[in-house]
C-alpha positions in Angstrom: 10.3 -29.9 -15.6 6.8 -30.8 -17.0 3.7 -29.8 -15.0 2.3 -33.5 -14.3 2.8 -33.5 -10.6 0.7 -30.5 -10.2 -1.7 -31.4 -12.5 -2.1 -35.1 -10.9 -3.3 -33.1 -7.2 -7.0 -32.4 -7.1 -6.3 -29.1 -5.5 -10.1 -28.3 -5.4 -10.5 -31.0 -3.2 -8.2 -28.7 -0.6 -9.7 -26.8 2.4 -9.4 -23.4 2.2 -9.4 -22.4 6.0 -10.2 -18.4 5.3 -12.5 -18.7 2.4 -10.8 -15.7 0.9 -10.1 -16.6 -2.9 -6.6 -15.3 -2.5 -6.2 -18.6 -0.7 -7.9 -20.6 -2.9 -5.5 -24.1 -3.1 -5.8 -23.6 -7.3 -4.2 -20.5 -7.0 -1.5 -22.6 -5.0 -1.3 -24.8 -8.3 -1.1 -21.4 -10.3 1.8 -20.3 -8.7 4.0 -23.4 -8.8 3.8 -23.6 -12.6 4.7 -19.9 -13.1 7.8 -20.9 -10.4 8.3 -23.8 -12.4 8.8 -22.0 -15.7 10.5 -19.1 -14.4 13.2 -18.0 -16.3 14.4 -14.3 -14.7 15.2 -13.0 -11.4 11.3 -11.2 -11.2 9.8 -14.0 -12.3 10.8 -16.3 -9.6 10.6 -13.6 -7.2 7.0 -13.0 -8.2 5.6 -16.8 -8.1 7.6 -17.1 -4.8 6.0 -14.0 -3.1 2.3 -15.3 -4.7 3.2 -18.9 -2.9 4.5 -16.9 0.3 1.1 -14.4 0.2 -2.0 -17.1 -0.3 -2.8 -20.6 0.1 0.6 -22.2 0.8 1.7 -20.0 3.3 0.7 -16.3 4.4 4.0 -15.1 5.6 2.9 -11.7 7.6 0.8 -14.1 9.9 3.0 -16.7 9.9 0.4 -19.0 9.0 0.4 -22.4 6.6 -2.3 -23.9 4.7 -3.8 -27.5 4.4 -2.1 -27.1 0.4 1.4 -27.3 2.0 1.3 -30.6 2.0 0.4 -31.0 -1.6 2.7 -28.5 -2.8 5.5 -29.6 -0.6 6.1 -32.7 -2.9 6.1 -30.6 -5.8 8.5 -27.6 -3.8 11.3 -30.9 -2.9 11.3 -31.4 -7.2 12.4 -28.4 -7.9 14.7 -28.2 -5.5 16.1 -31.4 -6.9 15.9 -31.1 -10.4 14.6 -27.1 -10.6 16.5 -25.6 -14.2 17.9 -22.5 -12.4 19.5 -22.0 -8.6 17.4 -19.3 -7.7 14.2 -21.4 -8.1 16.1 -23.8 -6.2 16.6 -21.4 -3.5 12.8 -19.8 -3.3 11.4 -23.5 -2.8 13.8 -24.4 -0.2 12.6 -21.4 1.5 8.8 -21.8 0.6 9.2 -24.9 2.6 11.3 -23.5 5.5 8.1 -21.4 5.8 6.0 -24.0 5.5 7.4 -26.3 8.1 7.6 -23.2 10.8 4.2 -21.6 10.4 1.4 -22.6 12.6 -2.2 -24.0 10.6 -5.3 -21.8 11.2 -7.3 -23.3 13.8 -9.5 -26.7 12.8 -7.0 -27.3 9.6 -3.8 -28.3 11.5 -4.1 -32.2 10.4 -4.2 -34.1 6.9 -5.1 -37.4 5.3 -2.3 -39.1 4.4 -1.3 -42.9 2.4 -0.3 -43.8 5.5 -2.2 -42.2 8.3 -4.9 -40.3 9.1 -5.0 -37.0 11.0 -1.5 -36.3 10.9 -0.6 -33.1 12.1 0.2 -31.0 9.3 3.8 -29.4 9.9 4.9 -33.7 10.6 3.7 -34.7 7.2 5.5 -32.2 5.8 8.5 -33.0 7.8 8.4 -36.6 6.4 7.9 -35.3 2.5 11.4 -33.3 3.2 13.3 -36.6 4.7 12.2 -38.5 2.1 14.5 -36.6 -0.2 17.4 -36.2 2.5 20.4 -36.8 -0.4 18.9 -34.0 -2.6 18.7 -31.4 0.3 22.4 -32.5 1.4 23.3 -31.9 -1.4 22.0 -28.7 -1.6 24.5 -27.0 0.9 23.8 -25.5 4.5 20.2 -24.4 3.9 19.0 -28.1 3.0 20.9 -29.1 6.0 18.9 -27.2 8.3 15.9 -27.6 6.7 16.4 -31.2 6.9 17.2 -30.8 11.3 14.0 -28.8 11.2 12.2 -31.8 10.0 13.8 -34.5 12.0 12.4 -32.0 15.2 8.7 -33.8 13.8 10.0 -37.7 14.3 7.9 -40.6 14.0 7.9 -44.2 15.7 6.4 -46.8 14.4 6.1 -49.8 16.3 7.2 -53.2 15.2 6.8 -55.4 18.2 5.3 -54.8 21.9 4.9 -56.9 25.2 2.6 -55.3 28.1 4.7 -55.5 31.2 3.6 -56.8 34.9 2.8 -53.0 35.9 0.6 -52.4 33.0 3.2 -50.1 30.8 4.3 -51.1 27.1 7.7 -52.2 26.1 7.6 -52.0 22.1 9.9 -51.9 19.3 10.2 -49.2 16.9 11.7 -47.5 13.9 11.9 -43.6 14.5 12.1 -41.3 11.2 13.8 -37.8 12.9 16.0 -36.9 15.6 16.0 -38.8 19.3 14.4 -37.3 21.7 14.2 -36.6 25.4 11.8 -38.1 27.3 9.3 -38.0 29.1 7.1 -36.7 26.5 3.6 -36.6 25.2 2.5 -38.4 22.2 -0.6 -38.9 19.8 -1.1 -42.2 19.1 -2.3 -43.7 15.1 -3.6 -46.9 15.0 -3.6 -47.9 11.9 -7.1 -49.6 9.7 -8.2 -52.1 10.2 -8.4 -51.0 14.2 -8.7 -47.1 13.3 -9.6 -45.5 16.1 -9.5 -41.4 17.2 -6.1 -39.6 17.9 -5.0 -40.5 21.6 -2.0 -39.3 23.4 0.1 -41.4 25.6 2.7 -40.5 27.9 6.4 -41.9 26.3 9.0 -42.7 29.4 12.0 -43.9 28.0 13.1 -44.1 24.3 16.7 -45.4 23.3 17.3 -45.7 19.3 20.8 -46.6 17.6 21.9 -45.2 14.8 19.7 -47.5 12.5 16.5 -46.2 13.7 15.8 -48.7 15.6 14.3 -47.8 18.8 12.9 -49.2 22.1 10.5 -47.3 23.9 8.8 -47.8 27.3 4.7 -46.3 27.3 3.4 -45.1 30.6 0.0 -46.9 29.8 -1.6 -48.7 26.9 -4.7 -47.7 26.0 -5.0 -49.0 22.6 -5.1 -52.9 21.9 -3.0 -53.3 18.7 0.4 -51.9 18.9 2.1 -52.8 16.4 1.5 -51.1 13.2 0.9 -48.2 15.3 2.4 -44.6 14.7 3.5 -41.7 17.3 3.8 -38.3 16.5 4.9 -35.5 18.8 1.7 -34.7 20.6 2.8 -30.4 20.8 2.4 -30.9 17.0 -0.8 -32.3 16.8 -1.8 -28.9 19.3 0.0 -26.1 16.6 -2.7 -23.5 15.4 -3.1 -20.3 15.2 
């Protein structure tokens, strides 16, 4: 595998939440090209522990870094098309880590091509479902990482009629595992009506196996729905 997917992140651009150059998001890059070039047991075991001991994730706090989302892109390649099985296996569990940790406090969302402010740990989730045939096919590990990540779902809704007693009726396709409700949930409106997180209260959500879901909100405080994006609203309160 070449190195263009890590050189095309601006990895200086990256918060580093403890200002500790150990965590320092290049160091991050550093470490994924020595994982990606690994070629002996030690090798790999030494560019995982570097990714497990700074900026990605810092395992003995069980803590994970704004650069997990950059590197998990990167993590799901190797995994996919990684030369040897043990690299294979250290980024499956790099990003097992990654997907359990909590974010230090202040750096538990991210900027993302389709949202803003997404908690971290549910952008992650949706950079692992995205490769959902490479991870089955990489045996009982990829399985559960792949239920982890379906724990973080996302709706976004298609179509939505206010009923007579002011709740929301709206259409939606959910990425992740059905849920029961009620439960809290941010709300993402998307530009050009961008507005701050809110959370809403989610009564009743029915999906079939499609993805297509119906959902009934306890109150509409947002004017355009659809185009809109919920996230679980615990995720968006996960920091250390």
């Amino acid at each position: 595998m070449s190195f263009d997917a890590i050189d095309a992140v601006n990895w200086s651009a990256i918060p580093n939440p403890t200002s500790h150059p150990y965590d320092d998001p290049e160091r991050v890059a550093h470490a994924l090209r020595l994982l990606t070039v690994s070629t002996t047991a030690n090798e790999t075991g030494d560019a995982a522990s570097l990714l497990a001991g700074c900026g990605f994730v810092c395992a003995h706090a069980a803590m994970v870094f704004p650069a997990a989302y950059a590197a998990t892109p990167i993590l799901l390649d190797l995994i996919e098309h990684g030369q040897r099985p043990r690299i294979k296996d250290a980024a499956l569990g790099l990003l097992s880590n990654g997907l359990d940790y909590f974010p230090t406090a202040g750096h538990n969302r991210v900027d993302t091509p389709y949202d803003i402010h997404v908690p971290l740990c549910c952008a992650i989730a949706r950079h692992i479902r995205g490769r959902r045939t490479a991870l089955l096919a990489h045996g009982i590990h990829g399985k559960q990482l792949l239920a982890e990540a379906d724990l973080h779902w996302r709706l976004t809704i298609e179509e939505a009629e206010l009923q007579a007693d002011g709740t929301l009726t709206a259409i939606a396709a959910l990425e992740g595992t059905p849920f029961q409700t009620p439960v809290e949930a941010e709300l993402h409106v998307p530009p050009p009506f961008e507005q701050a997180v809110q959370t809403v209260r989610m009564d009743a959500l029915t999906a079939d196996v499609s993805g297509t879901a119906c959902i009934e909100l306890g109150q509409t405080p947002f004017k355009h729905a659809p185009g809109s994006s919920l996230y679980p609203a615990e995720c968006g309160r996960r920091e250390h």
